[in-house]
TORFIVEX-580055 format. One record per residue (C-alpha): residue number from 1; residue in three letters; x, z, y. Coordinates in Angstrom, 3 decimals. Layout:
<atoms>
<atom><n>NUM</n><res>ALA</res><xx>X</xx><zz>Z</zz><yy>Y</yy></atom>
...
</atoms>
This chain:
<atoms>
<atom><n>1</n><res>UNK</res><xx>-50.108</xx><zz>30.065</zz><yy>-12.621</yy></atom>
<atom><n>2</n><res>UNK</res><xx>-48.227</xx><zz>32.397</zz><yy>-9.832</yy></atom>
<atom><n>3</n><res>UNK</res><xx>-50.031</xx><zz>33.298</zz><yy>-6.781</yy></atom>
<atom><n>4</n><res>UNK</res><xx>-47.252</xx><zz>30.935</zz><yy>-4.942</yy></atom>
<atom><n>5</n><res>UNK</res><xx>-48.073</xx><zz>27.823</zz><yy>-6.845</yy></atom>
<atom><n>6</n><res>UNK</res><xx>-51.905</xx><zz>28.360</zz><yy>-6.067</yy></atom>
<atom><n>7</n><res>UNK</res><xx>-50.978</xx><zz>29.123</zz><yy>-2.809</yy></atom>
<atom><n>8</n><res>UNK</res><xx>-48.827</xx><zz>25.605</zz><yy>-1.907</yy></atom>
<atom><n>9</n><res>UNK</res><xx>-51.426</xx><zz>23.728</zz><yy>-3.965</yy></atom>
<atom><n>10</n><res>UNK</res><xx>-54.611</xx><zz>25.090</zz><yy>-1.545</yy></atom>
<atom><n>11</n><res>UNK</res><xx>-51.947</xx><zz>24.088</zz><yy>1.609</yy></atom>
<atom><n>12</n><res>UNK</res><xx>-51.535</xx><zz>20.577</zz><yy>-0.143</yy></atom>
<atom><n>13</n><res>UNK</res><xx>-55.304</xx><zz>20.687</zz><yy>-0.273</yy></atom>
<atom><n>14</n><res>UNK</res><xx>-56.037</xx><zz>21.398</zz><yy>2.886</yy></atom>
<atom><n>15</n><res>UNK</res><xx>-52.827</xx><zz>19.648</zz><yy>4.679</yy></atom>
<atom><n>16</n><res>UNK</res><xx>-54.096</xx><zz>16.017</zz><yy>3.137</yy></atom>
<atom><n>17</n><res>UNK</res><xx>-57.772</xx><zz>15.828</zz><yy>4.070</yy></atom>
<atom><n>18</n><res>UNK</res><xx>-56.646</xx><zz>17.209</zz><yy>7.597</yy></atom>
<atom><n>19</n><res>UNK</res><xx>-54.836</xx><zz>13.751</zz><yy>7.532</yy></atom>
<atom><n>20</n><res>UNK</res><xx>-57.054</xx><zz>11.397</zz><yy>5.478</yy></atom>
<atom><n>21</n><res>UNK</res><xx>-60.087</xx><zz>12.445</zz><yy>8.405</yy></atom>
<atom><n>22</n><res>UNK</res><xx>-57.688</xx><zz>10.619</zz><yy>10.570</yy></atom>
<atom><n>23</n><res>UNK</res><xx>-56.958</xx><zz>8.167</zz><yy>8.617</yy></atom>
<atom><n>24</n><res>UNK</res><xx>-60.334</xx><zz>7.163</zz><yy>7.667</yy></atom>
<atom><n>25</n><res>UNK</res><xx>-61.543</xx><zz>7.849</zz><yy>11.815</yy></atom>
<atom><n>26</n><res>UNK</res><xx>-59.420</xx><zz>4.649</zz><yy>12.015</yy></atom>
<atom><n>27</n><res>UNK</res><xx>-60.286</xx><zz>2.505</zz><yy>9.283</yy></atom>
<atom><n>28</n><res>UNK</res><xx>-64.212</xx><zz>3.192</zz><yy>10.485</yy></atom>
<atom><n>29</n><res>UNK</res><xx>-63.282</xx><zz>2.582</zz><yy>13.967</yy></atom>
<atom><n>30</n><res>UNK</res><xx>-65.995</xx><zz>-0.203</zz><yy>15.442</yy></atom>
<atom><n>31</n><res>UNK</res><xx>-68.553</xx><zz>0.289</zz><yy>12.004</yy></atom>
<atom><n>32</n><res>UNK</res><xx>-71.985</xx><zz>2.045</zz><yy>12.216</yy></atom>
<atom><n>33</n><res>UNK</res><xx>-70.212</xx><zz>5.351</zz><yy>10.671</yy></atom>
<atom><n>34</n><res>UNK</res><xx>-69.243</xx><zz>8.232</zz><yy>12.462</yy></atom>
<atom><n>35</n><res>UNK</res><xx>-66.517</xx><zz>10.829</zz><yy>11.097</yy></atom>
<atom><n>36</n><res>UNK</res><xx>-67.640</xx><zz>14.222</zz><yy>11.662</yy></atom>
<atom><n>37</n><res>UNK</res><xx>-65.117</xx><zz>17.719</zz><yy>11.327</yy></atom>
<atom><n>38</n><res>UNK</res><xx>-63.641</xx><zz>19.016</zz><yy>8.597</yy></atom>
<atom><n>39</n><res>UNK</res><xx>-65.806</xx><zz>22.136</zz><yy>7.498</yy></atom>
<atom><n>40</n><res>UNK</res><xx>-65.442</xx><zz>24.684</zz><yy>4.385</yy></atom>
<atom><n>41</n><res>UNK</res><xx>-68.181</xx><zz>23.705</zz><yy>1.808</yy></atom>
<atom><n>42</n><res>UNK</res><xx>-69.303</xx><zz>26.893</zz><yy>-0.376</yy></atom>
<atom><n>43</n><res>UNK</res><xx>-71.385</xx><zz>25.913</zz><yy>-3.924</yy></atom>
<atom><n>44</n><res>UNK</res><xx>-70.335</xx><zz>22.463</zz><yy>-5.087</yy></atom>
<atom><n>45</n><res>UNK</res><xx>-69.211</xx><zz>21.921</zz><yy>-8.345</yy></atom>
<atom><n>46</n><res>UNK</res><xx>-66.600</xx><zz>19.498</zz><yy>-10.440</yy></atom>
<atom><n>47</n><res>UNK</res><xx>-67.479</xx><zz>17.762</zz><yy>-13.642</yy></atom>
<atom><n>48</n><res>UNK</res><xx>-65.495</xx><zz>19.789</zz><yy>-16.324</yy></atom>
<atom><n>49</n><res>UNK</res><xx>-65.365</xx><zz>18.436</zz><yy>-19.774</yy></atom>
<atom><n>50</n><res>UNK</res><xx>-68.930</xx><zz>16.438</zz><yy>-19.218</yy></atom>
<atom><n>51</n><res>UNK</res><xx>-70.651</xx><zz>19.037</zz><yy>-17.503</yy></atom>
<atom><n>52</n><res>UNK</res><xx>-70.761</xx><zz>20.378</zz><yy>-13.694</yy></atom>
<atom><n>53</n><res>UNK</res><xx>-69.089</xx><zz>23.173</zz><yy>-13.055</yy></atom>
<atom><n>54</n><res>UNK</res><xx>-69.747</xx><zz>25.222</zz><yy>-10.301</yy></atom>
<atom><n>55</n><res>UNK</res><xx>-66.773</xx><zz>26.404</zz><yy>-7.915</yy></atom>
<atom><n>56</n><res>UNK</res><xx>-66.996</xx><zz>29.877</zz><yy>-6.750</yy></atom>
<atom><n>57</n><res>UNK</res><xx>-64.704</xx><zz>28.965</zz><yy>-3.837</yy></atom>
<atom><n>58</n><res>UNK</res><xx>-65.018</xx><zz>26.832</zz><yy>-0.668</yy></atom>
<atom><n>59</n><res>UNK</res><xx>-63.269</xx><zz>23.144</zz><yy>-0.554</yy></atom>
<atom><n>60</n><res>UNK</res><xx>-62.703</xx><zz>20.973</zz><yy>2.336</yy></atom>
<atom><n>61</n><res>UNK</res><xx>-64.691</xx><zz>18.325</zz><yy>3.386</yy></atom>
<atom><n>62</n><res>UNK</res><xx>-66.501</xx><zz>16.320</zz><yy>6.099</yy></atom>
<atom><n>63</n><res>UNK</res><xx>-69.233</xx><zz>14.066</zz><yy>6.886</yy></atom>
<atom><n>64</n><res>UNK</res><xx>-69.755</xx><zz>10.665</zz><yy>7.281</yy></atom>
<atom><n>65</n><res>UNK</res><xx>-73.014</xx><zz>9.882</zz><yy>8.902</yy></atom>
<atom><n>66</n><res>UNK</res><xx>-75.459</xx><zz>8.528</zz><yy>8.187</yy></atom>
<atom><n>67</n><res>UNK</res><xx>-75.536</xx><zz>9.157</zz><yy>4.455</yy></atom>
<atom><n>68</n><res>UNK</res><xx>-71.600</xx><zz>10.406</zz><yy>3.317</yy></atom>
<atom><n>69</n><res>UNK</res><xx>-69.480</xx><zz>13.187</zz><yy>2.750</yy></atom>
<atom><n>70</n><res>UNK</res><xx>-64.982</xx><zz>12.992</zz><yy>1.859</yy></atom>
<atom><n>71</n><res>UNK</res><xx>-63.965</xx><zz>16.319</zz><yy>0.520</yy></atom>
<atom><n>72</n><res>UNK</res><xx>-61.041</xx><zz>17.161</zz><yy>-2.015</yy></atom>
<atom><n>73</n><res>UNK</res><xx>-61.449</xx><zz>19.904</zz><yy>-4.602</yy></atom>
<atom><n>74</n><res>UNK</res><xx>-58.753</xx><zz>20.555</zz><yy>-7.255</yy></atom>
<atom><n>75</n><res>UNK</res><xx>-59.189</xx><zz>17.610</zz><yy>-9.243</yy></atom>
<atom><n>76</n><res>UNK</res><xx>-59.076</xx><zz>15.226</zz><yy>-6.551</yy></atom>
<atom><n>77</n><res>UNK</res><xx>-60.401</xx><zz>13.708</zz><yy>-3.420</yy></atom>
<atom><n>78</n><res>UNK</res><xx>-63.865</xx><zz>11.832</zz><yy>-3.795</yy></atom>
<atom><n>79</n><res>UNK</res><xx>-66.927</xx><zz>10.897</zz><yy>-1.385</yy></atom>
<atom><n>80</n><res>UNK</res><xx>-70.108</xx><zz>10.732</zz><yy>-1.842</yy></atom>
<atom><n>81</n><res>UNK</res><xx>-73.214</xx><zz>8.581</zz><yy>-0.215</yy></atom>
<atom><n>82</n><res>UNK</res><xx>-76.848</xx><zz>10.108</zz><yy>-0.408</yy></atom>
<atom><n>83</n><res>UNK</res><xx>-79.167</xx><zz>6.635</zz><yy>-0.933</yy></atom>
<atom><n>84</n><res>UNK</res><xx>-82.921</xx><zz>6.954</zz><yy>-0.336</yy></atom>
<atom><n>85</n><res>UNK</res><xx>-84.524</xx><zz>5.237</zz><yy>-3.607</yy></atom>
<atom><n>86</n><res>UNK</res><xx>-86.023</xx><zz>3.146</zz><yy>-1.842</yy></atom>
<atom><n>87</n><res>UNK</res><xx>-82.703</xx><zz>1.806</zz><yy>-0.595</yy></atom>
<atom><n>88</n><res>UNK</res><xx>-81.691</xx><zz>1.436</zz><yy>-4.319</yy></atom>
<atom><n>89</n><res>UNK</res><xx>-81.456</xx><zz>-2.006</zz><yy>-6.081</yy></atom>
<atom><n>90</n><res>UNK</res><xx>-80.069</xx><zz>-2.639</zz><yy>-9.558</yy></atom>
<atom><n>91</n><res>UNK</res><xx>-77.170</xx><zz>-4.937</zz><yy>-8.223</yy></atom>
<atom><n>92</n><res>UNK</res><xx>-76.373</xx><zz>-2.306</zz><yy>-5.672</yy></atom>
<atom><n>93</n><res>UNK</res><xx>-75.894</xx><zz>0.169</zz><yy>-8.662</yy></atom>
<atom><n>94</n><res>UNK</res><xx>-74.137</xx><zz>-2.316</zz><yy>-10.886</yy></atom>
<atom><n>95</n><res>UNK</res><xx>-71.248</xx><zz>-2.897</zz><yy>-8.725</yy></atom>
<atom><n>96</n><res>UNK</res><xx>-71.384</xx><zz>0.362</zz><yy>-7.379</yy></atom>
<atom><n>97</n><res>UNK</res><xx>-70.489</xx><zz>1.499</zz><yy>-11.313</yy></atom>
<atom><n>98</n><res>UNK</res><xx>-68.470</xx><zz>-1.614</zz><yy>-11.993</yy></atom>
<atom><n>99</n><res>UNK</res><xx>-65.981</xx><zz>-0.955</zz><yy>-8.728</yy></atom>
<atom><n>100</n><res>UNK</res><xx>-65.093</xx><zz>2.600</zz><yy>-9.800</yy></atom>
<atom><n>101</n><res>UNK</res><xx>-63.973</xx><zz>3.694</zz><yy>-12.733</yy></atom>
<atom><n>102</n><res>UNK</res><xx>-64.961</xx><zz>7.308</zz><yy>-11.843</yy></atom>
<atom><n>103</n><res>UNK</res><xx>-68.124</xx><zz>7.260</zz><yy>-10.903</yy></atom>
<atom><n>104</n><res>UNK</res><xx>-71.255</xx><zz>9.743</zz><yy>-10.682</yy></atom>
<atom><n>105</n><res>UNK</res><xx>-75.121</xx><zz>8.568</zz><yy>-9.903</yy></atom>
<atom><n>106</n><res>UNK</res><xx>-77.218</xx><zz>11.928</zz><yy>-9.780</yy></atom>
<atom><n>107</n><res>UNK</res><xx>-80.413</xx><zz>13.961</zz><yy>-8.122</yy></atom>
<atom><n>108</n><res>UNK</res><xx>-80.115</xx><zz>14.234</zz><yy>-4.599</yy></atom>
<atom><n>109</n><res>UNK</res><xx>-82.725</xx><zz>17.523</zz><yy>-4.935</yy></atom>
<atom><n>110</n><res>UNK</res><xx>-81.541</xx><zz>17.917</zz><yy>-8.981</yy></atom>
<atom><n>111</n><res>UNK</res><xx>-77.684</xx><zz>17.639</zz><yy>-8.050</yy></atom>
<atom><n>112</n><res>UNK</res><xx>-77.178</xx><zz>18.668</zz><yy>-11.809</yy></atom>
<atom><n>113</n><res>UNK</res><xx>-79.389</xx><zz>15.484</zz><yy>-12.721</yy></atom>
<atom><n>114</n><res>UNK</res><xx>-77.141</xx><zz>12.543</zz><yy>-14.226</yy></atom>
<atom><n>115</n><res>UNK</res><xx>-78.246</xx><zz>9.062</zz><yy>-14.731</yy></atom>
<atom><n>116</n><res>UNK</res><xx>-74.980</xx><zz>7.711</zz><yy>-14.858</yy></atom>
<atom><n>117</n><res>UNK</res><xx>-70.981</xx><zz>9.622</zz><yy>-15.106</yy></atom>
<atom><n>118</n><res>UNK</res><xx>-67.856</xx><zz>7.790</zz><yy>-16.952</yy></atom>
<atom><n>119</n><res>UNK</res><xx>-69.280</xx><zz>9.942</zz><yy>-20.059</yy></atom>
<atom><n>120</n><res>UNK</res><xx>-72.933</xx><zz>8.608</zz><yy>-19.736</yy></atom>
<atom><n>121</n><res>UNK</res><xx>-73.279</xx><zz>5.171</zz><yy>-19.504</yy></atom>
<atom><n>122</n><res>UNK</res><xx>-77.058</xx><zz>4.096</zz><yy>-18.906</yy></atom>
<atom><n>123</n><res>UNK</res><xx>-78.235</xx><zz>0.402</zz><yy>-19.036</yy></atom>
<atom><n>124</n><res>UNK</res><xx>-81.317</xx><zz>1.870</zz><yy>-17.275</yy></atom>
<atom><n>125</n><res>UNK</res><xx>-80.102</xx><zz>3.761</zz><yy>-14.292</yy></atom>
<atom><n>126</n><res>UNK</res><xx>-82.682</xx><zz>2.583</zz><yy>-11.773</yy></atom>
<atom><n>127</n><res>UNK</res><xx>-85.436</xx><zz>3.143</zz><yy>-14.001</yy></atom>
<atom><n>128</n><res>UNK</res><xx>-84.087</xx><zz>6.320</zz><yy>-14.801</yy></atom>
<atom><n>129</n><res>UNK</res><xx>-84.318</xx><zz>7.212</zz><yy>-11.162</yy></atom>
<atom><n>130</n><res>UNK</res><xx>-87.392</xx><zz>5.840</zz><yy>-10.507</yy></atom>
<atom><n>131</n><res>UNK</res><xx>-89.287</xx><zz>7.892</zz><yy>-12.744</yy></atom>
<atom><n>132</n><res>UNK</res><xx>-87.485</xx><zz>11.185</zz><yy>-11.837</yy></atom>
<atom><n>133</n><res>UNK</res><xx>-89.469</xx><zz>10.909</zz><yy>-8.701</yy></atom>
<atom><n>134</n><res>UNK</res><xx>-86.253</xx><zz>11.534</zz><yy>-6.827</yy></atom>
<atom><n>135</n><res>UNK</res><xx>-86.855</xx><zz>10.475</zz><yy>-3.060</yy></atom>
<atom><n>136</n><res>UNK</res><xx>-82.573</xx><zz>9.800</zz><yy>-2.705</yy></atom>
<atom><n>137</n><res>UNK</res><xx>-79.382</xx><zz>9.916</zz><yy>-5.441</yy></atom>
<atom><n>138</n><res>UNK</res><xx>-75.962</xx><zz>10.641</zz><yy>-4.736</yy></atom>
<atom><n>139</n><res>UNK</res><xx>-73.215</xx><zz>8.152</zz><yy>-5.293</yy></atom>
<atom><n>140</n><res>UNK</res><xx>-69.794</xx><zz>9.768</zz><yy>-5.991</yy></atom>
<atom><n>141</n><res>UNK</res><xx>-66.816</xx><zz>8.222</zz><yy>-6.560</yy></atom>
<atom><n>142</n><res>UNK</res><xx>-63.570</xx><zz>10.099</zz><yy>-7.578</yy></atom>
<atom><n>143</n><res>UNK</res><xx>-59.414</xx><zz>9.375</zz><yy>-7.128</yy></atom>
<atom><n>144</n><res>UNK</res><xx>-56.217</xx><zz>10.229</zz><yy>-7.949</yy></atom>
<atom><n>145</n><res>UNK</res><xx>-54.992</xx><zz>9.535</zz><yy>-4.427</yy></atom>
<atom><n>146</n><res>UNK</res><xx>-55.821</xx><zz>9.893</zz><yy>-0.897</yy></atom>
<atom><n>147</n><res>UNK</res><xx>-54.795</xx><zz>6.361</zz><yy>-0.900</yy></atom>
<atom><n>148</n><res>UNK</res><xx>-57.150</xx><zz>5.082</zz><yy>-3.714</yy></atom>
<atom><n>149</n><res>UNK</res><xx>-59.724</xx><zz>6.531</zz><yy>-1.797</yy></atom>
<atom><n>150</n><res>UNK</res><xx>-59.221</xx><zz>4.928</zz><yy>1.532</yy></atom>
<atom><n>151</n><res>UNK</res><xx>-59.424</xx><zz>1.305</zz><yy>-0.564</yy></atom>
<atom><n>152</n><res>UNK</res><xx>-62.096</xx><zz>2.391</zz><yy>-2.273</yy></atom>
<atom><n>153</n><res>UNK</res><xx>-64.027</xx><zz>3.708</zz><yy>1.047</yy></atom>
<atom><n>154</n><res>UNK</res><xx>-63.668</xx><zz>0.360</zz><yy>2.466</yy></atom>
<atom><n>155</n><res>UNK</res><xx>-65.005</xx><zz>-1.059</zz><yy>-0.645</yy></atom>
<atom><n>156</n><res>UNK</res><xx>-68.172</xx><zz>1.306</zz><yy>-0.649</yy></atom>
<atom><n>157</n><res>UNK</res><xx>-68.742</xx><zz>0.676</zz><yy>3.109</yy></atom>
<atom><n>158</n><res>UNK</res><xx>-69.000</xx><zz>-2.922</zz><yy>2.574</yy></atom>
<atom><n>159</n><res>UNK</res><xx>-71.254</xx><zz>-2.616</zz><yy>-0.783</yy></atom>
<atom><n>160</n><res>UNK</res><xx>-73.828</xx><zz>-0.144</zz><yy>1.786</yy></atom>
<atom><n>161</n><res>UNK</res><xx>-73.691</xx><zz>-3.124</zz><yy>4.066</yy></atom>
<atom><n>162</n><res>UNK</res><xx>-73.805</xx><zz>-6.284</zz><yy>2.296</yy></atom>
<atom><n>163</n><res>UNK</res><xx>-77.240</xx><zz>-4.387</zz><yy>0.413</yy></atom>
<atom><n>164</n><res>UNK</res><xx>-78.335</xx><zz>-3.482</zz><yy>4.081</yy></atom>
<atom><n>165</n><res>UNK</res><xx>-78.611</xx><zz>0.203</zz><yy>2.633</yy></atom>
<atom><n>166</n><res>UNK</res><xx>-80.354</xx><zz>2.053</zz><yy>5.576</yy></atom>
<atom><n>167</n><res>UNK</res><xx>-80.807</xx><zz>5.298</zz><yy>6.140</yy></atom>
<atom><n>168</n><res>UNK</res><xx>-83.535</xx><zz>7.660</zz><yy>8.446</yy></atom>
<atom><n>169</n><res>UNK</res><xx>-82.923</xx><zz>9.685</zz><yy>10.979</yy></atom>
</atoms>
């Protein structure tokens, strides 16, 4: 890959979550979230063939609060939801995995924990958690598009409410 091609894809990076924070201000206009700025995030990782994989280079992302994060690293844009355990019911993690097709349960504090990835399926994902003595997991969900994100947002923002998924402050 040329320096240039590197170059307009970090611009196409950076260009498209400048716009999707505006997008997504609007779609969670009048709901309990609150879209924070777009920040460089150092240390995250991408799941590379089964495995995370740690990026030695920032990304772009921002909060959600309470509880979520929408960031886009090279393969894609995603968010994530932290979820205290005791928040956590099967049903909520059943659809959660059934509504998208690229999803990620893991550790909040043991990030590089999976109980459940598109590779990994686990019948007993709560369990799982439960004994790991986690206190919270991460829910991740990854796209293809900014667009398949913004549906899929909605979707996750509605699954949070309907299992009145609460978070402290």
């Amino acid at each position: 890959m040329r320096w240039i091609e590197i170059h307009r894809f970090l611009n196409g990076m950076w260009g498209g979550i400048v716009e999707a924070r505006e997008t997504i201000q609007d779609l969670l206009a009048g709901t309990d979230f609150k879209v924070e700025e777009i920040e460089e995030v150092f240390g995250g990782y991408v799941y590379v063939e089964e495995k995370w994989e740690k990026m030695n280079y920032p990304y772009p992302a921002f909060e959600i609060k309470p509880g979520g994060e929408v960031g886009i690293t090279p393969q894609g844009p995603y968010f994530v939801f932290v979820v205290p355990v005791e928040e956590l019911s099967k049903s909520l993690l059943n659809e959660f995995i059934q509504n998208f097709k690229r999803a990620f349960v893991y550790g909040y504090q043991d990030f590089l924990k999976d109980f459940y990835s598109p590779q990994k399926s686990n019948a007993n994902v709560l369990e799982e958690i439960i004994k790991s003595r986690e206190p919270a997991v991460q829910l991740e969900a990854d796209f293809e598009s900014w667009n398949e994100l913004f549906e899929g947002l909605l979707m996750m923002v509605e699954l949070l409410k309907r299992h009145r998924v609460k978070w402290s402050t």
